[in-house]
N, C-alpha and C positions, 0 to 999 in steps of 0.2 A: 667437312661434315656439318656445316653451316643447315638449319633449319631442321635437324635429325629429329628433333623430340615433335614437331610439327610433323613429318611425316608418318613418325611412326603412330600417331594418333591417328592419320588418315588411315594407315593402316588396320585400326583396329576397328573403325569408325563402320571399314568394305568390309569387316567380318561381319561387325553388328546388322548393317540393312544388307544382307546378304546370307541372312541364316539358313534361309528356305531355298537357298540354291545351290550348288556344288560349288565348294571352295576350292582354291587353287594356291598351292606356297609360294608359288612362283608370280602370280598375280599381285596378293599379299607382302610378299618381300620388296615387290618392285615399289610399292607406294610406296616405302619408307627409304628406293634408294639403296637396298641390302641386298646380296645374293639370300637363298632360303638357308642357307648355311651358316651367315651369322645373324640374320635374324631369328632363327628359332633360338642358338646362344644365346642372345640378348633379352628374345621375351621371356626365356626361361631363369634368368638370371634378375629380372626388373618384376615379372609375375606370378612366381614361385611355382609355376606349372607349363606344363608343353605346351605349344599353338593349339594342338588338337586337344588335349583337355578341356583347354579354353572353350575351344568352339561347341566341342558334346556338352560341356556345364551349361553355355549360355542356349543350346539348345533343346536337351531335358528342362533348363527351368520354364522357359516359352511353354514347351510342350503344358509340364505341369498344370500353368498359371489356364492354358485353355480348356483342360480337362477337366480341370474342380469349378471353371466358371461360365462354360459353353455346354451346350448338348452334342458337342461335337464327337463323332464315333474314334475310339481308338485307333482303328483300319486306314483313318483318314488325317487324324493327329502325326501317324508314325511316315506315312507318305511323303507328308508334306517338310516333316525335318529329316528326312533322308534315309529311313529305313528299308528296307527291301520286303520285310514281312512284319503282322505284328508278335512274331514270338520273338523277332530279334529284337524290336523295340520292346517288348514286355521284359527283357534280359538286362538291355543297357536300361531302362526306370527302374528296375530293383535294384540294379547296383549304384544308382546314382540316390536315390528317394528311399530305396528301404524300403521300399512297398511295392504291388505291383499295379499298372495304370487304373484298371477295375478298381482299388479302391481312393485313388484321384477325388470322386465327391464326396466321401461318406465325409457329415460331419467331423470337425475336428481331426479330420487329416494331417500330418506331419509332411510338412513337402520340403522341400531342399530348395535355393536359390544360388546363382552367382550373379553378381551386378555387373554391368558392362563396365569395361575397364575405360579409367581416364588416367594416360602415363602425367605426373609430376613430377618433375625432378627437383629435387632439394636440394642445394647447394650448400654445406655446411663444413666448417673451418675444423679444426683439432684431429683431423685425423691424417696421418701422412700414407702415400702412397708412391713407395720408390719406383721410380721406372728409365730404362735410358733403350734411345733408340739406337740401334747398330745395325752395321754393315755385316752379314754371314755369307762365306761362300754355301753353295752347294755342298751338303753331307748326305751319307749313305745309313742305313738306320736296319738291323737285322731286329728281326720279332714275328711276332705271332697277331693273327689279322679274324679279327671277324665282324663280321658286314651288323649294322642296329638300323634300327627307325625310331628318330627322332622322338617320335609318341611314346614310347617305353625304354628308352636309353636310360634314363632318370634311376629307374629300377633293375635293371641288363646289367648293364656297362661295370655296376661295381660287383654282382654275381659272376660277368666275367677277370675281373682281377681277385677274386676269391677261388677262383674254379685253377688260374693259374699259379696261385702261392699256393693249391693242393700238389702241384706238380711244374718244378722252374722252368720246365725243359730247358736248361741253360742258359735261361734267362736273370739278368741280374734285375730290370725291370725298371731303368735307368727314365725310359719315356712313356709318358702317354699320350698320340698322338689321334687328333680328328682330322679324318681327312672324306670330303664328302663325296658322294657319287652321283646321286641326281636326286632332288627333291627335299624327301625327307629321309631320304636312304644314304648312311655313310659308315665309313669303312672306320675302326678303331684299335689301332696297334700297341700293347706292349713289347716297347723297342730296348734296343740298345746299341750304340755306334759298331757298325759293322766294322770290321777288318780285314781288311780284303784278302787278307793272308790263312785268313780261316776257313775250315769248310762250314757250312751253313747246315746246320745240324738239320735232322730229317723234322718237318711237321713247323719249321721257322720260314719266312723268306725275307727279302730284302726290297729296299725299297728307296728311291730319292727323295729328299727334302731340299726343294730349289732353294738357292740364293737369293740374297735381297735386302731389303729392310726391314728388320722387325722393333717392335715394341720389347722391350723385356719388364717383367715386373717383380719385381723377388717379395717373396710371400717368408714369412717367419711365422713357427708355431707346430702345433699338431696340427696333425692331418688326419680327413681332408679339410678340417676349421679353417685353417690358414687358406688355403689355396679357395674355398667356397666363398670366404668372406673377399678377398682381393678381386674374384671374378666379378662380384656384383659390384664393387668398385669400380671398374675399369668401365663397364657398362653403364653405371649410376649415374657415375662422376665425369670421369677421363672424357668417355667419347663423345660428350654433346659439346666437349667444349675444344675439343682438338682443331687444328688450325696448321693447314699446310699439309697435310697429310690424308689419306683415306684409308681403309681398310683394301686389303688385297687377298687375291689367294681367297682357296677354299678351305683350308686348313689351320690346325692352331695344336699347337704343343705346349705338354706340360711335365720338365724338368724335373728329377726330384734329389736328392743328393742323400746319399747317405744318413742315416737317424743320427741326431745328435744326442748327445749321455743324457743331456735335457731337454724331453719335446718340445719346451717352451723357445728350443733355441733352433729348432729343425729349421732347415733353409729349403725349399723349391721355388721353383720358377714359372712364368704361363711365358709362354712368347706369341705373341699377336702377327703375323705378315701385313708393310705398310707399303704404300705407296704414295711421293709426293704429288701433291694437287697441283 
């Protein structure tokens, strides 16, 4: 993973002179080296927002900046950063601006910015992060499956594990598993280790989780503090400096164990799939 934090700036560098053109994740992930699968992980974990947020912020703010400072027509503003019409562009600038593009010059306008990202990584001491890597066979994994996109997972994904503790379907809800499908499109299961001896209750299925090597990182505390704060670890910290090793797999699980009498004392796990360099 040698050079990671240098690529993944290239990476960001092919969004920025490439606003006015049609982005690709797959383009994008390749500079930095990443399938799209843990790079949007990673940029969402290092920039507190999804790739595609990213790119709509730094494309309403361009927008903006030529609206309030050019004669330039709407029709032709909303063209050129990728709109199909301008009423869908007049939709995406109120919800980004708060205003609608017509009033882009009046005086004292209130306009919205995001700055082009430059990733730093800080390297700083006092904080521990347990991790060991191990050998897992091949496990089987029964739950419940529904397909997200990357761009609104953020807000989904935990509407989906509320929608499920409305109703267990017999689910104890032991895993939470990303597993990607193409792009920005991936599959997200509340699991639990199948038993082959069971029938598979109606509206669950089953599914394999290959063998291999993984990272494990045990996370202590409330949830999901605990396990949000060790993510952005692993990505911060761990992987610009890993050696010997690469990421694998399109997938990544997250363990949880039982609540403990004190949240402060709750144990779950992330496991990473690795592969030696």
């Amino acid at each position: 993973m040698e050079n990671w934090i240098e690529g993944f700036q290239q990476s960001i560098d092919f969004i920025e002179n490439n606003l006015t053109d049609s982005l690709d994740i797959e383009d994008i992930a390749g500079l930095a080296a990443l399938s799209p699968f843990y790079y949007q992980r990673i940029f969402g974990a290092l920039c507190g927002m999804t790739v595609g947020e990213y790119i709509r912020g730094r494309r309403m703010t361009l927008a903006a900046q030529e609206l309030s400072s050019t004669d330039a027509k709407v029709i032709d503003v909303a063209v050129k950063y990728g709109y199909d019409s301008p009423d869908s562009f007049a939709k995406a600038f109120q919800r980004f601006h708060d205003i609608p593009p017509s009033k882009a010059r009046e005086n004292g306008a209130t306009l919205r910015s995001i700055a082009p990202l430059h990733i730093k990584i800080s390297m700083e001491g006092g904080k521990m992060l347990d991790y060991r890597i191990v050998e897992k066979a091949p496990f089987t994994v029964m739950g419940i499956r529904k397909r997200f996109n990357e761009d609104t997972c953020y807000q989904e994904v935990p509407k989906f594990w509320s929608e499920w503790m409305s109703d267990m379907k017999g689910l104890k809800g032991m895993f939470g598993i990303s597993r990607s499908v193409d792009g920005k499109i991936f599959d997200y299961w509340i699991a639990d280790v199948y038993m082959p001896w069971e029938d598979v209750p109606e509206g669950l299925e089953t599914t394999v989780i290959p063998g291999g090597l993984w990272a494990e990182f045990k996370c202590i505390g409330p949830l999901p503090e605990s396990l949000q704060s060790v993510n952005t670890q692993i990505w911060s910290e761990w992987l610009p400096t890993l050696k010997g090793y690469k990421l694998a797999g399109n997938y990544s699980v997250e363990l949880y164990c039982p609540p403990a009498e004190d949240p402060k004392d709750t144990e779950s796990y992330i496991w990473i799939p690795l592969v030696k360099e």
